[in-house]
N, CA, C and O atoms as a printed pandas DataFrame, in Angstrom:
     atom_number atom_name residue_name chain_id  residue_number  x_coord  y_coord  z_coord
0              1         N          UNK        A               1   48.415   96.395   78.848
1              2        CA          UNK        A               1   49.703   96.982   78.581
2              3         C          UNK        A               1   50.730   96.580   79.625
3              4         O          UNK        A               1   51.923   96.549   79.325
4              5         N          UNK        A               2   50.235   96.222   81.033
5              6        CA          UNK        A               2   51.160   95.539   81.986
6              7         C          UNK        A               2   51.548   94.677   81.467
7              8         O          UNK        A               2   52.767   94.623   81.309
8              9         N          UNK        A               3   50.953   93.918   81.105
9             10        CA          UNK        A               3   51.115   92.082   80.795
10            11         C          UNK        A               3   52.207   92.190   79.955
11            12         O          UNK        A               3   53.215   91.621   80.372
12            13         N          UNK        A               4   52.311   92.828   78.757
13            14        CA          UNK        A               4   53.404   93.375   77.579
14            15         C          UNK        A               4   54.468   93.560   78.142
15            16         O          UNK        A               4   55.499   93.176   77.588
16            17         N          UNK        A               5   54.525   94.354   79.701
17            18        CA          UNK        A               5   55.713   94.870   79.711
18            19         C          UNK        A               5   56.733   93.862   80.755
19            20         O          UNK        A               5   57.946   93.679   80.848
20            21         N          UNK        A               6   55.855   93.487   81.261
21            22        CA          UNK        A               6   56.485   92.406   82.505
22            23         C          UNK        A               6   56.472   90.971   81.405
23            24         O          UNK        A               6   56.332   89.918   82.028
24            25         N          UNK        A               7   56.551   90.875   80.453
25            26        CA          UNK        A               7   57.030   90.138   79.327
26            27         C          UNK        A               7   58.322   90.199   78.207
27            28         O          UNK        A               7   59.015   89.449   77.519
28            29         N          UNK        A               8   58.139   91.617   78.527
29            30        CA          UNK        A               8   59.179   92.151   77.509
30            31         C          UNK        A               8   60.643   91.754   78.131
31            32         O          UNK        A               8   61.261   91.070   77.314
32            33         N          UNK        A               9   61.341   91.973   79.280
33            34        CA          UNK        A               9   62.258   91.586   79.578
34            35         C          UNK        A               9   62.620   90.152   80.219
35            36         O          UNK        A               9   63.649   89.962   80.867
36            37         N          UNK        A              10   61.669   89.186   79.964
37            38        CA          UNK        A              10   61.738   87.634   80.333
38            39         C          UNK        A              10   61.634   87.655   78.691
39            40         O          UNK        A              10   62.804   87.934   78.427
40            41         N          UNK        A              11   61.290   87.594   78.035
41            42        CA          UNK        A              11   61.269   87.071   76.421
42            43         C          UNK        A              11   62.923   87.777   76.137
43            44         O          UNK        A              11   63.552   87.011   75.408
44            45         N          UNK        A              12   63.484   88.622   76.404
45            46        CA          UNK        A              12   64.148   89.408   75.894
46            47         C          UNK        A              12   65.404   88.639   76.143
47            48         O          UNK        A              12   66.307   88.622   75.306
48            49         N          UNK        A              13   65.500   87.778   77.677
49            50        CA          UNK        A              13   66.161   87.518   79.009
50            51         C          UNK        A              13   66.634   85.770   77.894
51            52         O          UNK        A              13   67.683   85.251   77.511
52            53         N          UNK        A              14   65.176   85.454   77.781
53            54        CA          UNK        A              14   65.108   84.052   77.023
54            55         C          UNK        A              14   65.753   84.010   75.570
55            56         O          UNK        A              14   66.298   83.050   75.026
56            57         N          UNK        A              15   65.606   84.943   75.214
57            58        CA          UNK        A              15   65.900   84.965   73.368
58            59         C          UNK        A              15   67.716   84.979   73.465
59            60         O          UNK        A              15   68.369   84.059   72.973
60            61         N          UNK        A              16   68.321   86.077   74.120
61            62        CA          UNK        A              16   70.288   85.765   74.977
62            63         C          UNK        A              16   70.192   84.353   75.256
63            64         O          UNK        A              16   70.598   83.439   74.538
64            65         N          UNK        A              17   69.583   84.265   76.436
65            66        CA          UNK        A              17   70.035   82.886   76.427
66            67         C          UNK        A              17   69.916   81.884   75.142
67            68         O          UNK        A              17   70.818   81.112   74.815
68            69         N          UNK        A              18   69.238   81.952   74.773
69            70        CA          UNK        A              18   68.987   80.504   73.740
70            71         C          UNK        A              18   70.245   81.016   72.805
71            72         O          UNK        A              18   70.840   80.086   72.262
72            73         N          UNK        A              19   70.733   82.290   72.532
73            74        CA          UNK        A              19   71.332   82.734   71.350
74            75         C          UNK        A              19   72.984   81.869   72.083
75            76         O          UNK        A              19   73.818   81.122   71.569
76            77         N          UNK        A              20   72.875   82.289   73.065
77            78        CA          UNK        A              20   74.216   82.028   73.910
78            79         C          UNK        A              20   74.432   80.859   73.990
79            80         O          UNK        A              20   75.649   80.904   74.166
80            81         N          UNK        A              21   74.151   79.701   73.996
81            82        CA          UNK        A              21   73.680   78.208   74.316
82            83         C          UNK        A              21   73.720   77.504   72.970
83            84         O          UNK        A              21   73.644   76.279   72.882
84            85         N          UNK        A              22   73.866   78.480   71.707
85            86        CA          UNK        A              22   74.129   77.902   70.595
86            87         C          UNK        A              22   75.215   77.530   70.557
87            88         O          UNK        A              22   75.913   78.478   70.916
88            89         N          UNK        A              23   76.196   76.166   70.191
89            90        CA          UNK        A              23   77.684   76.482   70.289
90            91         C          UNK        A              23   78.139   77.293   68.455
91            92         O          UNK        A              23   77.717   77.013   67.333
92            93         N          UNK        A              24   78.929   78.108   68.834
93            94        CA          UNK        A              24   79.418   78.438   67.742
94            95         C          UNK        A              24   80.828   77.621   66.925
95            96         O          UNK        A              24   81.970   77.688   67.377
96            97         N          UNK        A              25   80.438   76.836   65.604
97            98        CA          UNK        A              25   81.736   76.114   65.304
98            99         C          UNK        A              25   81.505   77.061   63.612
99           100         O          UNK        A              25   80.680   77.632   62.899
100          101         N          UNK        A              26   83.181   76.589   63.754
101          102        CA          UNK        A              26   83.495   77.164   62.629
102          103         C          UNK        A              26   84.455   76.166   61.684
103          104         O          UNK        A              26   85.639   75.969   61.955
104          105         N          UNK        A              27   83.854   75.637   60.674
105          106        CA          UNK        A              27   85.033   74.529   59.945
106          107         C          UNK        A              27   86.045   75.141   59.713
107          108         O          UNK        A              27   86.257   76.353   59.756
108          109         N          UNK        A              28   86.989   73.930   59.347
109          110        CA          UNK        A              28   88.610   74.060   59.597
110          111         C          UNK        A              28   88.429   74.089   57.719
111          112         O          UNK        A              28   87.621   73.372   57.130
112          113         N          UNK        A              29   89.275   74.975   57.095
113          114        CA          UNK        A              29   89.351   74.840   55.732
114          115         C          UNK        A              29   90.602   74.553   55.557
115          116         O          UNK        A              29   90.883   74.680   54.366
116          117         N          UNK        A              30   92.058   74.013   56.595
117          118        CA          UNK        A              30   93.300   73.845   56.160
118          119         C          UNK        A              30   93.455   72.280   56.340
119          120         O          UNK        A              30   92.635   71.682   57.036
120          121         N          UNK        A              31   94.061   71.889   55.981
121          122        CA          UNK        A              31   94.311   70.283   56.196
122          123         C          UNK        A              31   95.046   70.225   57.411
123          124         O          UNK        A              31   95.641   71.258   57.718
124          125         N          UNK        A              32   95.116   69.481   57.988
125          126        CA          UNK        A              32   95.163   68.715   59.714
126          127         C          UNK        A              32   96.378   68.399   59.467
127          128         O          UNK        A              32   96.823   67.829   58.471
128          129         N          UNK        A              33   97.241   69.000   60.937
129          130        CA          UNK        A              33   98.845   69.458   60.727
130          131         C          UNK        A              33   99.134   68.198   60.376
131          132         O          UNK        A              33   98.241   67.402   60.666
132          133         N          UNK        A              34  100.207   67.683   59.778
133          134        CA          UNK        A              34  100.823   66.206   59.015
134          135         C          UNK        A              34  102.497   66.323   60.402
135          136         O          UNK        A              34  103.143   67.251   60.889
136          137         N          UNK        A              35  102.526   64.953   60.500
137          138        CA          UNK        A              35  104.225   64.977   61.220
138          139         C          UNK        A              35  105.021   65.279   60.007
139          140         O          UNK        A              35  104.678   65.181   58.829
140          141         N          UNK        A              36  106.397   65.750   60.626
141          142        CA          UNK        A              36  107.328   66.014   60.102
142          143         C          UNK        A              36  107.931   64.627   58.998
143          144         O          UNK        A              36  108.349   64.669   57.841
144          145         N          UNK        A              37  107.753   63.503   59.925
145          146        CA          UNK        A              37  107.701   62.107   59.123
146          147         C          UNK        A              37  107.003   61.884   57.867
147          148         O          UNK        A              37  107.487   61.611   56.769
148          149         N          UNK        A              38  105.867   62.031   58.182
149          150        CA          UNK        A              38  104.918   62.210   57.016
150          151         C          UNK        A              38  105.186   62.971   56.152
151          152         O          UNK        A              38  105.448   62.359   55.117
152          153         N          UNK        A              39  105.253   63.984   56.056
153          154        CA          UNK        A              39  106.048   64.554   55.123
154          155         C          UNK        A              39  107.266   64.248   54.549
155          156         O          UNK        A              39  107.517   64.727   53.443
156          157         N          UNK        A              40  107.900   63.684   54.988
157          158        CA          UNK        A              40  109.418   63.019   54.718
158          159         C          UNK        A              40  108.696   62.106   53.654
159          160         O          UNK        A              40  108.576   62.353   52.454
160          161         N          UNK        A              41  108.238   60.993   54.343
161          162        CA          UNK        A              41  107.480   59.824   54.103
162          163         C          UNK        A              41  107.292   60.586   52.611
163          164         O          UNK        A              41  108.073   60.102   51.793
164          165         N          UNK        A              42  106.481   61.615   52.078
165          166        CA          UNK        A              42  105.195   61.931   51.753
166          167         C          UNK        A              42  106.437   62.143   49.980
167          168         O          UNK        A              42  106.245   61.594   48.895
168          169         N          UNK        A              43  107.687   63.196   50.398
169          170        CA          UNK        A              43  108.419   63.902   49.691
170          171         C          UNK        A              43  109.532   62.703   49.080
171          172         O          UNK        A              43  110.111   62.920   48.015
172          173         N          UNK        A              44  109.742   61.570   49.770
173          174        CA          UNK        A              44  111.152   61.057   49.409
174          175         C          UNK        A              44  110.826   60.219   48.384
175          176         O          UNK        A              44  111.722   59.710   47.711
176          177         N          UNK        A              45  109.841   60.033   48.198
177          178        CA          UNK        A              45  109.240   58.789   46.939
178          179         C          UNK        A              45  108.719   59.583   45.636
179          180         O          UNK        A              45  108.560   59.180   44.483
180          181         N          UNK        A              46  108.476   61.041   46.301
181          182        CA          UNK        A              46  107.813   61.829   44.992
182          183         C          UNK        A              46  108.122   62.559   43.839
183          184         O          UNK        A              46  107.650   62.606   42.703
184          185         N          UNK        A              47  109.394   63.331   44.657
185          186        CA          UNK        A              47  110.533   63.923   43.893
186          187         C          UNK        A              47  111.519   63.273   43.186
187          188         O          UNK        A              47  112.326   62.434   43.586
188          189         N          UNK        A              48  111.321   63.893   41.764
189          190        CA          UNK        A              48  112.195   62.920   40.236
190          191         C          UNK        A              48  112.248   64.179   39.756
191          192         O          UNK        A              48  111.447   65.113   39.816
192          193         N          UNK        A              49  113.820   64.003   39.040
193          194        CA          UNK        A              49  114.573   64.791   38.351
194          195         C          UNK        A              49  113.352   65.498   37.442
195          196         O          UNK        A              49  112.414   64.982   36.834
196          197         N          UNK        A              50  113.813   67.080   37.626
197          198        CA          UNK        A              50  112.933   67.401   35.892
198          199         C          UNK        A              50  111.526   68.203   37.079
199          200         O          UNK        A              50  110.985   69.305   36.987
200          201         N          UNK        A              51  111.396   67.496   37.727
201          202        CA          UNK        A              51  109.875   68.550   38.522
202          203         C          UNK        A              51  109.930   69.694   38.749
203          204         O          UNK        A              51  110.959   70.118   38.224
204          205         N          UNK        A              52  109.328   70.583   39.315
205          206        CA          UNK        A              52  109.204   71.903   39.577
206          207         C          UNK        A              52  108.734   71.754   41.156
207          208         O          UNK        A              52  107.646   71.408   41.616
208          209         N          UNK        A              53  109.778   72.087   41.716
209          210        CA          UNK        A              53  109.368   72.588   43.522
210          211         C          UNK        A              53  109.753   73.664   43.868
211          212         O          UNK        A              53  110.629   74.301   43.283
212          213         N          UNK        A              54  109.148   74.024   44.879
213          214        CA          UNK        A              54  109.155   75.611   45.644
214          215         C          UNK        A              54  109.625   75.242   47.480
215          216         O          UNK        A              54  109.349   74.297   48.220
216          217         N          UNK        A              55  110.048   75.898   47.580
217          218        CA          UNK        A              55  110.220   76.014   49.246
218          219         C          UNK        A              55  109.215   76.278   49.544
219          220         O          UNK        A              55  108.385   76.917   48.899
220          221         N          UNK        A              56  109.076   75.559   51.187
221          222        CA          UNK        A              56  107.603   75.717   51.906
222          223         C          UNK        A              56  107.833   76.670   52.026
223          224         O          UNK        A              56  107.801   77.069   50.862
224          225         N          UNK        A              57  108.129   77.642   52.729
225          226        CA          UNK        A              57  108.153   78.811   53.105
226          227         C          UNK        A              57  108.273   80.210   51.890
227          228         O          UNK        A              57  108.444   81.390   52.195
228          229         N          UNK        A              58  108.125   79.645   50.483
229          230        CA          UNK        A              58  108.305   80.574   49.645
230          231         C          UNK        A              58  108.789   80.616   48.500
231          232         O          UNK        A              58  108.808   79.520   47.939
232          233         N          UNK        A              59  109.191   81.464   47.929
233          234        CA          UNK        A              59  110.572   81.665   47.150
234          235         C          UNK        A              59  110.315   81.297   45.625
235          236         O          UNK        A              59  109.145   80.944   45.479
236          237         N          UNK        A              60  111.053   81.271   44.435
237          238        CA          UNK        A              60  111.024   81.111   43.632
238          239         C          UNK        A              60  110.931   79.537   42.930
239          240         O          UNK        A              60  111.500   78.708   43.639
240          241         N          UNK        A              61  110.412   79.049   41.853
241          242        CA          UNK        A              61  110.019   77.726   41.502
242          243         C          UNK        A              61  111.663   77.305   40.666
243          244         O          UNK        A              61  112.362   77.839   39.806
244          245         N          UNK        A              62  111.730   76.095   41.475
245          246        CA          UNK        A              62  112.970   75.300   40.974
246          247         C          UNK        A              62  112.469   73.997   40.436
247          248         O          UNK        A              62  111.314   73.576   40.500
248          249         N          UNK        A              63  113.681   73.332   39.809
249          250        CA          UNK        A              63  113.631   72.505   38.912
250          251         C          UNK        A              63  114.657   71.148   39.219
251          252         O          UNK        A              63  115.857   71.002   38.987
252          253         N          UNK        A              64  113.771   70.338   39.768
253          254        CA          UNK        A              64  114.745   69.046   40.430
254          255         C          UNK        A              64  115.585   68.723   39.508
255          256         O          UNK        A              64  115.170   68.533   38.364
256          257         N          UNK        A              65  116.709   68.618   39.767
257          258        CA          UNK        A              65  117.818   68.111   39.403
258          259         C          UNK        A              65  118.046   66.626   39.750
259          260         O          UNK        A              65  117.865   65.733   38.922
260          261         N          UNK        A              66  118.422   66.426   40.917
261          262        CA          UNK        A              66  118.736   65.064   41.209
262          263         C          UNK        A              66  118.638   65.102   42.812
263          264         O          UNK        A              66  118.842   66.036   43.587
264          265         N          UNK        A              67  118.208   63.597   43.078
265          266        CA          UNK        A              67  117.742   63.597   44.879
266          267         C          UNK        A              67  119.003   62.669   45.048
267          268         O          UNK        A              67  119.475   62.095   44.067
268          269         N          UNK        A              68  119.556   62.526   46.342
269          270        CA          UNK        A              68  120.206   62.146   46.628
270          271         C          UNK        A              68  120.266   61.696   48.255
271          272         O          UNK        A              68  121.095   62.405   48.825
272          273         N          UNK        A              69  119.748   60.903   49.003
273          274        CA          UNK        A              69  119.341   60.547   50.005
274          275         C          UNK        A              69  118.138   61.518   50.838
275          276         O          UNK        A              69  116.922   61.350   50.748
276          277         N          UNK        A              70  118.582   62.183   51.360
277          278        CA          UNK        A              70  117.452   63.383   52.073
278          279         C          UNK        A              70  117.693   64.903   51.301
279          280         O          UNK        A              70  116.872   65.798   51.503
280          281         N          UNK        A              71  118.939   65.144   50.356
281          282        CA          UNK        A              71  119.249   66.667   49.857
282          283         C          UNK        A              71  118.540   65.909   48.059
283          284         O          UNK        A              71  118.607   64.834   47.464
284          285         N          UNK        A              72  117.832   67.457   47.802
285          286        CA          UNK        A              72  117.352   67.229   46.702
286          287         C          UNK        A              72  118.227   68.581   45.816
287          288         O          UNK        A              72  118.038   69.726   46.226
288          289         N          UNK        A              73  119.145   68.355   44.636
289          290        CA          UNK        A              73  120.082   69.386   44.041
290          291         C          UNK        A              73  118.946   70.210   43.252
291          292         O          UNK        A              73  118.195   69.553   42.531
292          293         N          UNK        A              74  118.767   71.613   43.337
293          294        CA          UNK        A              74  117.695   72.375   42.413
294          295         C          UNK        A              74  118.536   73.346   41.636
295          296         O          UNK        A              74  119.601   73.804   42.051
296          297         N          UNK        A              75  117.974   73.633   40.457
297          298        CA          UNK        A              75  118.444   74.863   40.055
298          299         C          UNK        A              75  117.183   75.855   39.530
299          300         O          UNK        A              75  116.263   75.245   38.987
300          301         N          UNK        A              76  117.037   77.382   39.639
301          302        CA          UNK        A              76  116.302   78.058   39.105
302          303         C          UNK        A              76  117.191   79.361   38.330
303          304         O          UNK        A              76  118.400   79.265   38.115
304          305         N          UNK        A              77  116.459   80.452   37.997
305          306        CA          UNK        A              77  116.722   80.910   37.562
306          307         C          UNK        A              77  116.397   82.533   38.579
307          308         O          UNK        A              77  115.226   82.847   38.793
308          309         N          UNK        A              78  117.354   83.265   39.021
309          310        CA          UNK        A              78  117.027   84.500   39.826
310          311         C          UNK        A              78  116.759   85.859   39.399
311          312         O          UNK        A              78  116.919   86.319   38.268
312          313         N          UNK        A              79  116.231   86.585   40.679
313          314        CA          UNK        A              79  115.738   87.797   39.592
314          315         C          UNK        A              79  116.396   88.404   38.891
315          316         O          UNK        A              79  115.707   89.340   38.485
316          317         N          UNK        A              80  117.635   88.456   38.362
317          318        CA          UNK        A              80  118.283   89.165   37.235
318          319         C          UNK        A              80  118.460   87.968   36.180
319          320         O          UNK        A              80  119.134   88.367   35.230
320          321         N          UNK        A              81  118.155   86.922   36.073
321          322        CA          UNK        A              81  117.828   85.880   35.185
322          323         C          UNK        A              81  119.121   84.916   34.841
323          324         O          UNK        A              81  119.402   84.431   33.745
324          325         N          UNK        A              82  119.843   84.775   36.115
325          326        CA          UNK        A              82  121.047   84.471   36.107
326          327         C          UNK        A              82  120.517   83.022   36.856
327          328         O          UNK        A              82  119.684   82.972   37.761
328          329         N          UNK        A              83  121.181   81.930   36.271
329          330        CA          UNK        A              83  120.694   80.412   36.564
330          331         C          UNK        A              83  121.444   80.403   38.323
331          332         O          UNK        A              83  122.469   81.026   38.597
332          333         N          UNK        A              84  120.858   79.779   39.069
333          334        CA          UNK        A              84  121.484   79.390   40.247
334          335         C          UNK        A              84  121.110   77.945   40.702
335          336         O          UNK        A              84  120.058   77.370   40.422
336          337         N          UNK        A              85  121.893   77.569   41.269
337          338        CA          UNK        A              85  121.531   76.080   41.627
338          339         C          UNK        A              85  121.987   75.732   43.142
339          340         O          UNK        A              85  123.081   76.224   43.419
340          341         N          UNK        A              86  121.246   74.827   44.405
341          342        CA          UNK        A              86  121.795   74.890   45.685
342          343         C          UNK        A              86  121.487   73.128   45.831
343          344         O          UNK        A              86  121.348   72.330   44.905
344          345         N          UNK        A              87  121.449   72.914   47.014
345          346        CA          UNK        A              87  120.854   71.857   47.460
346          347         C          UNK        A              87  119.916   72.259   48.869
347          348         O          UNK        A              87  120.338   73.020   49.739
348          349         N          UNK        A              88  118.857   71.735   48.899
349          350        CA          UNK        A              88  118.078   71.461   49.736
350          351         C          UNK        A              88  117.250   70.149   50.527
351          352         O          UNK        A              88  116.566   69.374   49.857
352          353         N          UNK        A              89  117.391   69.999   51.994
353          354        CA          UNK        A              89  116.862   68.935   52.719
354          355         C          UNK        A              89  115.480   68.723   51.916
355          356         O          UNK        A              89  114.888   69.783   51.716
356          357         N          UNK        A              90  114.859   67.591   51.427
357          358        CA          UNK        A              90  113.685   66.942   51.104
358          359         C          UNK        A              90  112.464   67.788   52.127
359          360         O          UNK        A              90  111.475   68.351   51.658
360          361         N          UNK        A              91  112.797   67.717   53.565
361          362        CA          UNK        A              91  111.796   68.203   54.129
362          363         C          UNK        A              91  111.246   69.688   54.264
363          364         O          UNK        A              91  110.250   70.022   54.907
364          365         N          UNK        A              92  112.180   70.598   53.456
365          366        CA          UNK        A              92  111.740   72.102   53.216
366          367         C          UNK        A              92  110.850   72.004   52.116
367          368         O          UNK        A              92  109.695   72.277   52.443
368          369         N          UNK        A              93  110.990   71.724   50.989
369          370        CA          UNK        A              93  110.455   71.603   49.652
370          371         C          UNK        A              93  109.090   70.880   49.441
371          372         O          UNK        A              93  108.724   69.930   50.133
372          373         N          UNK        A              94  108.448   71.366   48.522
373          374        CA          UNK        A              94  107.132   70.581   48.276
374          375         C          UNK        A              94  107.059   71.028   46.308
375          376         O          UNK        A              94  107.655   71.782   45.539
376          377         N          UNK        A              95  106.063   70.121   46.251
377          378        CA          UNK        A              95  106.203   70.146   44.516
378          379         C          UNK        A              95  105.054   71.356   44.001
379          380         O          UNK        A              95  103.858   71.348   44.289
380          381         N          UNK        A              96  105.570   72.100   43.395
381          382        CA          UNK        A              96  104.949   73.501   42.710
382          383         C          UNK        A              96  103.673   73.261   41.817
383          384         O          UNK        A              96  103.123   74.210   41.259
């Protein structure tokens, strides 16, 4: 019953360590930040009249109108169902 016990806390001592010594990784499930270029790059060849884009950051789905160097003209429709139309830089927008 000695032998057990002057075991118990070296096995106990060993089993932390090995647990600790594991590295812990965790995969990345988002895609790998892109430059601001790239995205430019990514948006200025893609967007044609007639598509459906959304602001990165949100907001309601618009309907390309016409691109025009870096401003792409959208119009949607807002929550009281009243048509609105703005322009937006190429690099806010992505396709819906």
């Amino acid at each position: 019953m000695k032998a057990f016990t002057k075991w118990t806390p070296n096995a106990a001592a060993l089993t932390l360590a090995v647990a600790l010594s594991v590295p812990l990784s965790i995969p990345a499930f988002s895609e790998p930040a892109r430059s601001v270029t790239a995205i430019h790059d990514q948006t200025v060849a893609s967007f044609q009249p007639g598509e459906l884009v959304r602001l990165r950051s949100g907001g309601p789905v618009m309907t390309v109108s016409n691109v025009s160097g870096d401003q792409v003209d959208c119009y949607w429709m807002d929550s009281s169902g009243q048509p609105s139309a703005d322009k937006f830089p190429i690099s806010v927008l992505k396709k819906f």
